[in-house]
C-alpha positions in Angstrom: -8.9 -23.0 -21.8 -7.8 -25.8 -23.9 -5.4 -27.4 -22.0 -5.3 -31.1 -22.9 -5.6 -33.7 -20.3 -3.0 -36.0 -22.0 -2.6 -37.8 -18.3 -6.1 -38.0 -17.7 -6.0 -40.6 -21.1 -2.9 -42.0 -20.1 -4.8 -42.8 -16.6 -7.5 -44.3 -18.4 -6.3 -45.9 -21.0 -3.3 -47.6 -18.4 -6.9 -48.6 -16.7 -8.6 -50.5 -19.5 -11.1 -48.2 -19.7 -12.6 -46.5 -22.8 -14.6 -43.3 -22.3 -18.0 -44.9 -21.9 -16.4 -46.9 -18.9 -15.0 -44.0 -17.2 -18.5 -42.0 -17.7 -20.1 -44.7 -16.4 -18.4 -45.2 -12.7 -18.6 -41.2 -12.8 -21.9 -40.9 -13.9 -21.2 -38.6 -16.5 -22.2 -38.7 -20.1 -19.0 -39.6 -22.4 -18.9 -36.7 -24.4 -18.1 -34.8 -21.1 -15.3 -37.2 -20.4 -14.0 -36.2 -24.3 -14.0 -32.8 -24.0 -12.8 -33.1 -20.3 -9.4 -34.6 -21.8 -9.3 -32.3 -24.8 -9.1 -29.6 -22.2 -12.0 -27.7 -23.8 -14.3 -28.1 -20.5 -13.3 -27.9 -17.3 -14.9 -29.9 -14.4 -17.2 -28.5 -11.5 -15.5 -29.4 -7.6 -17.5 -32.2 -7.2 -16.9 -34.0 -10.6 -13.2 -32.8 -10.4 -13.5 -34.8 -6.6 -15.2 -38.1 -8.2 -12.7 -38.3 -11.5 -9.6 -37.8 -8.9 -11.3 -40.4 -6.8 -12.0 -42.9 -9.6 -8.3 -41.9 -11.7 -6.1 -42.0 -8.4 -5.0 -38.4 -8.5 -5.4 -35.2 -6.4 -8.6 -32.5 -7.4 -6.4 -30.1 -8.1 -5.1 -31.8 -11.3 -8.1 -30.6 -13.0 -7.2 -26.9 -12.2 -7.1 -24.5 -15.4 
């Protein structure tokens, strides 16, 4: 699995958000959110749907 997420930082980061911000408009705990952008989780449908929503990308970004 461990594809890093290096964009999904970039997104975040270019955002002003830190990983508690992002987990908190996703509802998601920020540990998640780490090991969502270390590549060593990957995301169910419906999270993969809300953290495209929230980043500005397309669901199938988060794709193995």
């Amino acid at each position: 699995m461990n594809k890093k997420r290096i964009w999904m930082k970039e997104i975040r980061l270019n955002k002003g958000w830190d990983q508690v911000d992002l987990a908190r408009i996703v509802n998601l705990n920020p540990s998640y959110i780490c090991e969502l952008e270390q590549g060593n989780k990957n995301p169910s449908l419906a999270t993969a749907c809300k953290l495209a929503d929230v980043l500005g990308v397309k669901p199938e970004k988060f794709l193995p």
